[in-house]
PyMOL CGO cylinders between C-alpha atoms (Angstrom):
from pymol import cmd
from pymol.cgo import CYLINDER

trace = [
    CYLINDER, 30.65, 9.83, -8.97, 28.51, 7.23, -10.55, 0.3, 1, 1, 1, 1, 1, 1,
    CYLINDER, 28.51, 7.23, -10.55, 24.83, 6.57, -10.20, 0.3, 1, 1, 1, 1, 1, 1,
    CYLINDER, 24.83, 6.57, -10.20, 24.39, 4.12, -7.18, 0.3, 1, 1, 1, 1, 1, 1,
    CYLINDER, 24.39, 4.12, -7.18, 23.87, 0.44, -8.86, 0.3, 1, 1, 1, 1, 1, 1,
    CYLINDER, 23.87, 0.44, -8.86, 22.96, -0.87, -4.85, 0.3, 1, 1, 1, 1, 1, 1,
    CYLINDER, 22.96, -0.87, -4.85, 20.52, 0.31, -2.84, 0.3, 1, 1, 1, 1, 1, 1,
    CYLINDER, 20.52, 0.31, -2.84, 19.70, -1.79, 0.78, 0.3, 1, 1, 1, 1, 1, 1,
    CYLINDER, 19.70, -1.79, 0.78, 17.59, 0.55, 2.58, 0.3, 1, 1, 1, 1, 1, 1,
    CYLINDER, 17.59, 0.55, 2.58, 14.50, 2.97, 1.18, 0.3, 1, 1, 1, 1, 1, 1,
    CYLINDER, 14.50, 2.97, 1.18, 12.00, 5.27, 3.17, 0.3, 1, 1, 1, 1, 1, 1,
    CYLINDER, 12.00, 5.27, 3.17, 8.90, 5.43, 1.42, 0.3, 1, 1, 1, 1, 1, 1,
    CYLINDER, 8.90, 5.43, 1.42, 5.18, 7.31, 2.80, 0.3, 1, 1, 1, 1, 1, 1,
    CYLINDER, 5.18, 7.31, 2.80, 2.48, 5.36, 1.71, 0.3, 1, 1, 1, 1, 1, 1,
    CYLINDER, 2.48, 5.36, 1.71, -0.84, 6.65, 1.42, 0.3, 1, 1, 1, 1, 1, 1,
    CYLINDER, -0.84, 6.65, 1.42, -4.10, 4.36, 1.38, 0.3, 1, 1, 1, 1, 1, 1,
    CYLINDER, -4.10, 4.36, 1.38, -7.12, 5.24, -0.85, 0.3, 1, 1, 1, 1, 1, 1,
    CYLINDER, -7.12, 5.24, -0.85, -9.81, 7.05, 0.97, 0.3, 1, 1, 1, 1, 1, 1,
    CYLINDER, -9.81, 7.05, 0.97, -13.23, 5.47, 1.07, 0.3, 1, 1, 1, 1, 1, 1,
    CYLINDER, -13.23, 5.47, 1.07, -15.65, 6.93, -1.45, 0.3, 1, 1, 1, 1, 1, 1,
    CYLINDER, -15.65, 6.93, -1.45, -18.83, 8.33, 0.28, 0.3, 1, 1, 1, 1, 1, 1,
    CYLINDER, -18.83, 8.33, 0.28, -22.18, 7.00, 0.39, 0.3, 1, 1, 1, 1, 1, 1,
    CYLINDER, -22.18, 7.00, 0.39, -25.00, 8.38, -2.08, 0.3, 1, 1, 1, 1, 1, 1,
    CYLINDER, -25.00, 8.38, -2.08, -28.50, 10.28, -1.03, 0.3, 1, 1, 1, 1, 1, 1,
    CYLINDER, -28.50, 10.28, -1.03, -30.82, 8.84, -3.97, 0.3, 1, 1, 1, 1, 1, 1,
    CYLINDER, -30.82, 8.84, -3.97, -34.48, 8.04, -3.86, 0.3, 1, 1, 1, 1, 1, 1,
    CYLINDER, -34.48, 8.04, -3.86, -35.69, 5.53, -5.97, 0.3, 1, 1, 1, 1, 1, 1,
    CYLINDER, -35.69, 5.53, -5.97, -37.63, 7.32, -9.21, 0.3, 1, 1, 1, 1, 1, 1,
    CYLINDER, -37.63, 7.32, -9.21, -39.77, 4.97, -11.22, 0.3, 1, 1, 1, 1, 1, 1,
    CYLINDER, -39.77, 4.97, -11.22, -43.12, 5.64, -13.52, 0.3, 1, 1, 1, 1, 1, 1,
    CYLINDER, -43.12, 5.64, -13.52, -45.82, 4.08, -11.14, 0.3, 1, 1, 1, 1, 1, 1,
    CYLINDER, -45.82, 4.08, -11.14, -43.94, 4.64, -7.65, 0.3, 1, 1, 1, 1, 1, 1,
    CYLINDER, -43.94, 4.64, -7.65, -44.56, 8.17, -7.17, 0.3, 1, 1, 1, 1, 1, 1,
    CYLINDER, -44.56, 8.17, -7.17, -42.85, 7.70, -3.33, 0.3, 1, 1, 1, 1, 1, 1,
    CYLINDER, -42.85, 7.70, -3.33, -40.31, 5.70, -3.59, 0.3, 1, 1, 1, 1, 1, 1,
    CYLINDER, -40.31, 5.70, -3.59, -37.97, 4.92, -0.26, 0.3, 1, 1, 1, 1, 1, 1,
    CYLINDER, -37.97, 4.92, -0.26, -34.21, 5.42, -0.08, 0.3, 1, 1, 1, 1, 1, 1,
    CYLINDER, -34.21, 5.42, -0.08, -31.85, 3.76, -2.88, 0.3, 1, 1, 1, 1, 1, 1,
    CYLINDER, -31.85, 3.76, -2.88, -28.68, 5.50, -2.14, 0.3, 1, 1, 1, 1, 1, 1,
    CYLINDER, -28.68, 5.50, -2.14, -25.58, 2.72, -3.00, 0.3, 1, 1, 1, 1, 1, 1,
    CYLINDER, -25.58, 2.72, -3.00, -22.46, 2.63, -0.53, 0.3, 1, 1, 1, 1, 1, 1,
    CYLINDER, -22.46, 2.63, -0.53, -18.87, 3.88, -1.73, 0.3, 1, 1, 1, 1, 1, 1,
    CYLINDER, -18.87, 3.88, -1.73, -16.04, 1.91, -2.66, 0.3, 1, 1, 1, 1, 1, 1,
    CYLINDER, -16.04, 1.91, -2.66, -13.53, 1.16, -0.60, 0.3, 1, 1, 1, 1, 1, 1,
    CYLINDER, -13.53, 1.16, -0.60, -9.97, 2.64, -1.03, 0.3, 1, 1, 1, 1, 1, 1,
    CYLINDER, -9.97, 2.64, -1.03, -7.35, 1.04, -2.80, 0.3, 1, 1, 1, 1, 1, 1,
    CYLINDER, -7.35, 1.04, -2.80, -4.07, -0.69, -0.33, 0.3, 1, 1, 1, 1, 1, 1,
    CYLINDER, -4.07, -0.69, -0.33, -0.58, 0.02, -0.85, 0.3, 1, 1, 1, 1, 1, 1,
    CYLINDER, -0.58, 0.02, -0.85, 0.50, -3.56, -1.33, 0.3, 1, 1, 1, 1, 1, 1,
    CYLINDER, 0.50, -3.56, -1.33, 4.48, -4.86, -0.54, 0.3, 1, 1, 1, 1, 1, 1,
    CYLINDER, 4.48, -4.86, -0.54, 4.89, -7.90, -3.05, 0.3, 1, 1, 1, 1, 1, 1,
    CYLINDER, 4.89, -7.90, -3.05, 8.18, -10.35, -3.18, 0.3, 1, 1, 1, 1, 1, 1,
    CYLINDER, 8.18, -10.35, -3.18, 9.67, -11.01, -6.41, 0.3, 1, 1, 1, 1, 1, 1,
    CYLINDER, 9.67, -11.01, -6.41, 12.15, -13.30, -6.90, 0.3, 1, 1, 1, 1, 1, 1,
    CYLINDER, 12.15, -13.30, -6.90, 13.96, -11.50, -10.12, 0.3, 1, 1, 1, 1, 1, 1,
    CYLINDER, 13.96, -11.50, -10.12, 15.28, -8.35, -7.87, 0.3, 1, 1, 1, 1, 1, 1,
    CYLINDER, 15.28, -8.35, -7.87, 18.07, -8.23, -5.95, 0.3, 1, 1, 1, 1, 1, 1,
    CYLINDER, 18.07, -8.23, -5.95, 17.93, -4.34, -5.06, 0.3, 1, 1, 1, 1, 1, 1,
    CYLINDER, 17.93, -4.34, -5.06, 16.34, -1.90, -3.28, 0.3, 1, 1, 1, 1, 1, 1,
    CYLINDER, 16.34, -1.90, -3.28, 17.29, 0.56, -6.27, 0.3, 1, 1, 1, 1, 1, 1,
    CYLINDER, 17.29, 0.56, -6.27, 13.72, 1.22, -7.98, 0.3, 1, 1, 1, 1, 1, 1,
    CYLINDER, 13.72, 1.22, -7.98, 12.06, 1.62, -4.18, 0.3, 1, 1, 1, 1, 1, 1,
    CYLINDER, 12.06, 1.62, -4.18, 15.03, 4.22, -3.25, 0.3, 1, 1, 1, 1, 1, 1,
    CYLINDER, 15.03, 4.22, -3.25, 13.69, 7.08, -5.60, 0.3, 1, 1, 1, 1, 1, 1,
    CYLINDER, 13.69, 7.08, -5.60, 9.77, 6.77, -5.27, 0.3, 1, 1, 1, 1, 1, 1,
    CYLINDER, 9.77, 6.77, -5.27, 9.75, 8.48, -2.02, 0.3, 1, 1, 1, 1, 1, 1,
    CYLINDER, 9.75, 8.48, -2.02, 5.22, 9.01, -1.97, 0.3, 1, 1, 1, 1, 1, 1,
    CYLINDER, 5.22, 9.01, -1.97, 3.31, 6.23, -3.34, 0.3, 1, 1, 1, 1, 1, 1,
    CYLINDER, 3.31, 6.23, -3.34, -0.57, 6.62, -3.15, 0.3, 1, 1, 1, 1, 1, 1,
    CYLINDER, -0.57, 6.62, -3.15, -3.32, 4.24, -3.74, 0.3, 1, 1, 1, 1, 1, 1,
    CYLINDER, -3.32, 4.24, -3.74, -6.51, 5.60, -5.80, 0.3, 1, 1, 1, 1, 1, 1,
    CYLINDER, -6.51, 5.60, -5.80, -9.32, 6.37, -3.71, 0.3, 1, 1, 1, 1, 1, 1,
    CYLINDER, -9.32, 6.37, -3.71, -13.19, 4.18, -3.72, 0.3, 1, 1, 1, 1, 1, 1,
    CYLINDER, -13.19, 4.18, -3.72, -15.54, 5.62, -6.30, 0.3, 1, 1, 1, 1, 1, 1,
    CYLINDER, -15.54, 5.62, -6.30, -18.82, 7.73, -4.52, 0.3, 1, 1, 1, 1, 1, 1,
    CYLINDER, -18.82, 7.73, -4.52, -21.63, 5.29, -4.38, 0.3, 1, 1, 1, 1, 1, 1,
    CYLINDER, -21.63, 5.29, -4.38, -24.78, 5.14, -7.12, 0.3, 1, 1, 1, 1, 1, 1,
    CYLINDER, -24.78, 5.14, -7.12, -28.42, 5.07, -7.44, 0.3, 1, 1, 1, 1, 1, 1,
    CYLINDER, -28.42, 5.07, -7.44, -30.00, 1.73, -6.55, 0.3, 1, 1, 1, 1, 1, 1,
    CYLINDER, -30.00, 1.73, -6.55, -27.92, 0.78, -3.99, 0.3, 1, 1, 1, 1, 1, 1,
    CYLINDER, -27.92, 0.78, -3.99, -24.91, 0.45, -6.45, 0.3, 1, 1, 1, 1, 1, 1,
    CYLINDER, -24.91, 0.45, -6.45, -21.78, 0.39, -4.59, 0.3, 1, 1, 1, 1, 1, 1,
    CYLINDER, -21.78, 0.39, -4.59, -19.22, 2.59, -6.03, 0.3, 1, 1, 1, 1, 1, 1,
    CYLINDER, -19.22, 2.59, -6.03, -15.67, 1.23, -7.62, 0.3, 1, 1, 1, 1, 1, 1,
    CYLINDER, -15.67, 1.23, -7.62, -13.00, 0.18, -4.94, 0.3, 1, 1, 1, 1, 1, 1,
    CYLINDER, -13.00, 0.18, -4.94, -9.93, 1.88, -5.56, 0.3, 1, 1, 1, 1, 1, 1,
    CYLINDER, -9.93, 1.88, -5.56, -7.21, 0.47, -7.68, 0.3, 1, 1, 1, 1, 1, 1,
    CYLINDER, -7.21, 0.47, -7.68, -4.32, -1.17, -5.20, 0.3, 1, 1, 1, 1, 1, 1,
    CYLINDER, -4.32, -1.17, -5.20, -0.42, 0.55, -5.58, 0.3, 1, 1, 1, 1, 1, 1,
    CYLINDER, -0.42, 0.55, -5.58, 1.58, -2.58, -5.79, 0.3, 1, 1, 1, 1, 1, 1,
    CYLINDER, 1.58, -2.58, -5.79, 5.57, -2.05, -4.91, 0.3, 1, 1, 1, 1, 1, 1,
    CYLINDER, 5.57, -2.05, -4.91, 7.53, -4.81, -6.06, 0.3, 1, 1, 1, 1, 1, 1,
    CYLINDER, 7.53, -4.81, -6.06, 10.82, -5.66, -3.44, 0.3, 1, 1, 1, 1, 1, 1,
    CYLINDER, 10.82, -5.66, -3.44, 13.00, -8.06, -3.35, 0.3, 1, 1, 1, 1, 1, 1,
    CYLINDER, 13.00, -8.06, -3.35, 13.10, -11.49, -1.78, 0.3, 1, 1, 1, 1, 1, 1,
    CYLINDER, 13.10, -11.49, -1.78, 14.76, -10.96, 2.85, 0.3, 1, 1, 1, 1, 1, 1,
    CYLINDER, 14.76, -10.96, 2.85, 13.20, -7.59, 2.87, 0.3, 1, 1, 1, 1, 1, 1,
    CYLINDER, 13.20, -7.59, 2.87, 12.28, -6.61, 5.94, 0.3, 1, 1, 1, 1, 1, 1,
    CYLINDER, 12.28, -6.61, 5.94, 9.41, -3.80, 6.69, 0.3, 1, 1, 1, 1, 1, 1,
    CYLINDER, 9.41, -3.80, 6.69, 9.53, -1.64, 9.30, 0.3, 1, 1, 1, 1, 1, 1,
    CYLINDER, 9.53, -1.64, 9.30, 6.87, 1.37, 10.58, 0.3, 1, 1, 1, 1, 1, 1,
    CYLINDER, 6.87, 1.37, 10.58, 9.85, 4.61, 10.15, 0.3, 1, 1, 1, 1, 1, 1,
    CYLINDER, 9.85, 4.61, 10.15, 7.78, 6.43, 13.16, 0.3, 1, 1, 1, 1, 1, 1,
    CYLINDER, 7.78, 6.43, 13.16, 7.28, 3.53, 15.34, 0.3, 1, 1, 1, 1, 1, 1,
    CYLINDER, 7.28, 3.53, 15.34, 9.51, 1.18, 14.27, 0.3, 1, 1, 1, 1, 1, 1,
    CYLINDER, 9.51, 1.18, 14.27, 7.24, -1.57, 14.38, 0.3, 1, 1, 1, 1, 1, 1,
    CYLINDER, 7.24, -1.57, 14.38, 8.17, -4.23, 12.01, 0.3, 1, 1, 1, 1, 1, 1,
    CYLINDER, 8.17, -4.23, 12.01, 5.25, -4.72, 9.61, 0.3, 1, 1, 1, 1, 1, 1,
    CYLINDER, 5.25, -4.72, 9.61, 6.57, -8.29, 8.09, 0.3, 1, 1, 1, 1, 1, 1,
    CYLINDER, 6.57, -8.29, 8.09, 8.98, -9.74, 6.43, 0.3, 1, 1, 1, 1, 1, 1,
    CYLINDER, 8.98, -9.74, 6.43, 9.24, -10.82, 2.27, 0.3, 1, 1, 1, 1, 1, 1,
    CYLINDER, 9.24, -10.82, 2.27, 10.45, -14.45, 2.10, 0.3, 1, 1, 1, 1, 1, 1,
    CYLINDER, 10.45, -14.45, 2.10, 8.46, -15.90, -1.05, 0.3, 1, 1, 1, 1, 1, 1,
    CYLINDER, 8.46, -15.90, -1.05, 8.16, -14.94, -4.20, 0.3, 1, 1, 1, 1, 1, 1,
    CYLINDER, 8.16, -14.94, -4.20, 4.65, -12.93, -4.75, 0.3, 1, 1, 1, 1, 1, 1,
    CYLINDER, 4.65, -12.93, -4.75, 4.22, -12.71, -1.24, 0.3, 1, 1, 1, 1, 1, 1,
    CYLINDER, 4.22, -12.71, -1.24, 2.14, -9.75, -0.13, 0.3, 1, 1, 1, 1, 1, 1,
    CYLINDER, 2.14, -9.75, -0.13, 2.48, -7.28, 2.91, 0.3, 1, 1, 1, 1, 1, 1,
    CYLINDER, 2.48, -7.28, 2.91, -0.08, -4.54, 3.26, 0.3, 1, 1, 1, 1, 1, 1,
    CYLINDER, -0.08, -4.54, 3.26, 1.72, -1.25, 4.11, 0.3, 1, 1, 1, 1, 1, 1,
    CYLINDER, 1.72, -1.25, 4.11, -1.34, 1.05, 4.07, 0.3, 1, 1, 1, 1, 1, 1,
    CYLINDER, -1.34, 1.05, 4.07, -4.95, -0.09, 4.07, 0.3, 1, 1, 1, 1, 1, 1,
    CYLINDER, -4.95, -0.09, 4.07, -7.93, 2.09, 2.38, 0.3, 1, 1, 1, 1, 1, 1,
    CYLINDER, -7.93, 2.09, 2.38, -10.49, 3.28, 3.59, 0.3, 1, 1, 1, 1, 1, 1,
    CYLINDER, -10.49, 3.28, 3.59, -13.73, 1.68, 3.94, 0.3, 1, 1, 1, 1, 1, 1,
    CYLINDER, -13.73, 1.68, 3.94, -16.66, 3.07, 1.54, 0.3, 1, 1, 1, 1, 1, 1,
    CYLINDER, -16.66, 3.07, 1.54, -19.35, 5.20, 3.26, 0.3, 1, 1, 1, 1, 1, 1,
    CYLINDER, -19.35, 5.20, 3.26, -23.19, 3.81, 3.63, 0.3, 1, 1, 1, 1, 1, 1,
    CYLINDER, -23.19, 3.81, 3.63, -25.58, 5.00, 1.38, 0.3, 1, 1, 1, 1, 1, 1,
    CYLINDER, -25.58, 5.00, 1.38, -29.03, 7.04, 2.76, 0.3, 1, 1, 1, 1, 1, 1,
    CYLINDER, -29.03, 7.04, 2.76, -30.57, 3.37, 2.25, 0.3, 1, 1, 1, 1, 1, 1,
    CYLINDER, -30.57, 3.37, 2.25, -28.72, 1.69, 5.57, 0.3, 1, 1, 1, 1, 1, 1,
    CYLINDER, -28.72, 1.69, 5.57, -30.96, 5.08, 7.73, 0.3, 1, 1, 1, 1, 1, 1,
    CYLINDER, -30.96, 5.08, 7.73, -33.86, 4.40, 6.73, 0.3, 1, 1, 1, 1, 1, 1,
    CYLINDER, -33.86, 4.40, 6.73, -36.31, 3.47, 10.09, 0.3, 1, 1, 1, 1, 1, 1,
    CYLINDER, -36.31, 3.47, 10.09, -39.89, 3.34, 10.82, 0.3, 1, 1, 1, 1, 1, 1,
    CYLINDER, -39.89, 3.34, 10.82, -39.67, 7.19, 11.88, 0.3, 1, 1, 1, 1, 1, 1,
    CYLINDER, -39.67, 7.19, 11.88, -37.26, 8.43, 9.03, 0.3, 1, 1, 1, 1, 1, 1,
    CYLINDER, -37.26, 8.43, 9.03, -38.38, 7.07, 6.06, 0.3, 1, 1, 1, 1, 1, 1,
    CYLINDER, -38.38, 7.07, 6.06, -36.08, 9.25, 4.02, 0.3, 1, 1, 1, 1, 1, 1,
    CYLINDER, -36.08, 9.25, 4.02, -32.79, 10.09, 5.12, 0.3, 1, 1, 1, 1, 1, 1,
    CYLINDER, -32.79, 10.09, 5.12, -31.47, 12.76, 3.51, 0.3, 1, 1, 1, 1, 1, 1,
    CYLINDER, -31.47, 12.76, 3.51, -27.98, 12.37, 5.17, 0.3, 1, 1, 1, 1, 1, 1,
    CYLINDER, -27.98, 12.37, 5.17, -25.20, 9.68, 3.88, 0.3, 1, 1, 1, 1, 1, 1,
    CYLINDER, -25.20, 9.68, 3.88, -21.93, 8.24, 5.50, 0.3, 1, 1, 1, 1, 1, 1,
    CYLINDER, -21.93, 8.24, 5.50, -18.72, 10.09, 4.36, 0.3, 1, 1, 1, 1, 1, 1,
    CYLINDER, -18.72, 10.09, 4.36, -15.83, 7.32, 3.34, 0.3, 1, 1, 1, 1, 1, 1,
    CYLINDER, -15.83, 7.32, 3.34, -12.71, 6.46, 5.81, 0.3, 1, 1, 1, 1, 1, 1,
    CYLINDER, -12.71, 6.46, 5.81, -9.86, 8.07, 5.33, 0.3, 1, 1, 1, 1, 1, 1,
    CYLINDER, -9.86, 8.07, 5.33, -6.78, 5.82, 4.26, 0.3, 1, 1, 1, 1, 1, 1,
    CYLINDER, -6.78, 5.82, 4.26, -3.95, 4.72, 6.30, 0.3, 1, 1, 1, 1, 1, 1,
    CYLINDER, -3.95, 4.72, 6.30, -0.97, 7.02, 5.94, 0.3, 1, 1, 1, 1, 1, 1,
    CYLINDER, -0.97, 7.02, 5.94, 2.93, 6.27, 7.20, 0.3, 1, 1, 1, 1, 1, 1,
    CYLINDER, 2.93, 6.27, 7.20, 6.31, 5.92, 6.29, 0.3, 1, 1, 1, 1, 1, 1,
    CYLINDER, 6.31, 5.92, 6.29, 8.05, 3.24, 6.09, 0.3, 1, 1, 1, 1, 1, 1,
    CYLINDER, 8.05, 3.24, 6.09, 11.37, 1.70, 5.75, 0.3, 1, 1, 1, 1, 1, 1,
    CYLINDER, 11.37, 1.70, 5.75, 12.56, -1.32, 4.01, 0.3, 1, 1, 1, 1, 1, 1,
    CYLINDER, 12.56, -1.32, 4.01, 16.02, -3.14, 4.50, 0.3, 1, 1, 1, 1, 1, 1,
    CYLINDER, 16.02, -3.14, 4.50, 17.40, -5.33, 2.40, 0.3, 1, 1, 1, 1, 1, 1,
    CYLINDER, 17.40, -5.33, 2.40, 18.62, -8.74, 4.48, 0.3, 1, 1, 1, 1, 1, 1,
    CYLINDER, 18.62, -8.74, 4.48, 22.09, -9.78, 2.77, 0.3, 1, 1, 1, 1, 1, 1,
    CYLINDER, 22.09, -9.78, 2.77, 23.73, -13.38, 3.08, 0.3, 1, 1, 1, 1, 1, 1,
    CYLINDER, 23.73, -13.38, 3.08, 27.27, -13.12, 2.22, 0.3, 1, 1, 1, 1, 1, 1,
    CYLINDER, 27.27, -13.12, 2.22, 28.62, -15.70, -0.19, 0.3, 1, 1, 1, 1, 1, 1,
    CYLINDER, 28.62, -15.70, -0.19, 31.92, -15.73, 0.77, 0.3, 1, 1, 1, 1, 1, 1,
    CYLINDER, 31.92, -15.73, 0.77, 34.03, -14.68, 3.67, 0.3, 1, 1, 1, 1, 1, 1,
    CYLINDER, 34.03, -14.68, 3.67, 37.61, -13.76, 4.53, 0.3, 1, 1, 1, 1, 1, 1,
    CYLINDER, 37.61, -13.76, 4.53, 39.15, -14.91, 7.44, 0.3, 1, 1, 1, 1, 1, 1,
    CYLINDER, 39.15, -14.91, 7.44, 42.75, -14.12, 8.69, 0.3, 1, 1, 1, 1, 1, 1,
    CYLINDER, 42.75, -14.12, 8.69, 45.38, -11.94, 10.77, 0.3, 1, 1, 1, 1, 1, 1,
    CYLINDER, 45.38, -11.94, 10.77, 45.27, -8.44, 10.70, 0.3, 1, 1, 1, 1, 1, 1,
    CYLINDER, 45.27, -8.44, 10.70, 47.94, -7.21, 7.75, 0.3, 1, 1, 1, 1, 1, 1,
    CYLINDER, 47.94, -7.21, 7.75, 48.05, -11.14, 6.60, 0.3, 1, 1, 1, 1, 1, 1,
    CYLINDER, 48.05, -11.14, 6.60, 46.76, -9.37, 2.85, 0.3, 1, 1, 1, 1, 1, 1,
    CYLINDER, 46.76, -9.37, 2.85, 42.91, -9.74, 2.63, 0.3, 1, 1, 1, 1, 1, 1,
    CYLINDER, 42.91, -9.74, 2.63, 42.62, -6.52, 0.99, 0.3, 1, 1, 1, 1, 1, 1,
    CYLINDER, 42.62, -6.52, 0.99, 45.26, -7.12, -1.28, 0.3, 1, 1, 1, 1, 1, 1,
    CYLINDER, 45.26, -7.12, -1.28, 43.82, -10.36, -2.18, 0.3, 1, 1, 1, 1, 1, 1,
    CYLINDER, 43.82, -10.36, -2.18, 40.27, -8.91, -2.55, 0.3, 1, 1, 1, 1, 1, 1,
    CYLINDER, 40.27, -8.91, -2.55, 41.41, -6.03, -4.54, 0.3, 1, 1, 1, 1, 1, 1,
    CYLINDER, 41.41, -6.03, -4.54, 43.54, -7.90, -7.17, 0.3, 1, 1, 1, 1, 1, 1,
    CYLINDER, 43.54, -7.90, -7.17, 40.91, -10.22, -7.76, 0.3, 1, 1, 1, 1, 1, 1,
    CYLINDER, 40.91, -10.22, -7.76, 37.35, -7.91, -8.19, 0.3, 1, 1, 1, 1, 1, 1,
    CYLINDER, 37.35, -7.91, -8.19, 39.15, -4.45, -8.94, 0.3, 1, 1, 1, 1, 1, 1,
    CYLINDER, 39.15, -4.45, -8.94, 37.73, -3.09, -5.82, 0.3, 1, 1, 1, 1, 1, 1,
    CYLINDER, 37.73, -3.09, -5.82, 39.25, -0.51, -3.47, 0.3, 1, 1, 1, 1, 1, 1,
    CYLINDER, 39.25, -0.51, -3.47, 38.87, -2.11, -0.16, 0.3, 1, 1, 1, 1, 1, 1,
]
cmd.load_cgo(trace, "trace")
């Protein structure tokens, strides 16, 4: 047997990028001796990102990635710097693809245009830096906000076929011999 050249259908678990956490930093200058709270928030994780293209007619690239993971948000910096968002993992399907939740079988959306997008699996929101505790009372917070995880599932995606053509007769009236002279397939 052959390597498959056709693929409708591929289960895939996505993974969103977690949230990077908040920073504890206190703002350190020459002439401020106290300085308040400075910590930056994370970055937010990257998505897992369904996109249409109109060149591919297969499933066959999706079929044999089986975990796809988006990078995670960056931790935030010093002087309220927010920390890189995580790259997004874009998966390129073709056009009457249909998305469904494998667990739940929710259907996510549907891929009609060409760079169309579906999310699959958000990211995590980035964590708040010390600065966002600061109060009259607590003037420095030594405690951050940890990032969100991100979204994690499996999914499946079909492959909606038109047919082009279609054979219509009696049963034993020679469809299959008609189909199978013509392509070289073994009906």
């Amino acid at each position: 047997m052959g390597r498959v050249q056709f693929a409708d259908y591929a289960k895939i678990y996505v993974t969103g990028g977690d949230g990077g956490p908040g920073s504890v930093h206190f703002r350190r200058e020459k002439y401020v001796p106290k300085g308040g709270p400075d910590g930056g928030d994370g970055g937010d994780g990257g998505d897992v990102i369904l996109k249409g293209n109109e060149q591919l007619n297969t499933l066959l690239d999706l079929r044999y990635r089986k975990y796809v993971n988006a990078k995670d948000g960056e931790r935030g910096g010093p002087s309220k710097k927010k920390g890189k968002s995580g790259k997004d993992e874009i998966l390129e399907a073709p056009l009457g693809c249909v998305v469904y939740d494998a667990d739940t079988k929710e259907r996510l959306g549907e891929i009609t245009e060409h760079e169309q997008e579906i999310v699959v699996a958000q990211g995590g929101k980035g964590g708040l830096g010390n600065w966002h505790f600061r109060s009259a009372t607590n003037q420095t917070p030594q405690h951050a906000q940890d990032g969100e995880e991100g979204e994690e599932r499996a999914i499946e995606i079909e492959l909606k076929l038109i047919a082009d053509v279609g054979l219509v007769g009696f049963p034993n009236a020679g469809k299959s011999t008609l189909l199978s002279t013509m392509s070289g397939a073994k009906p």
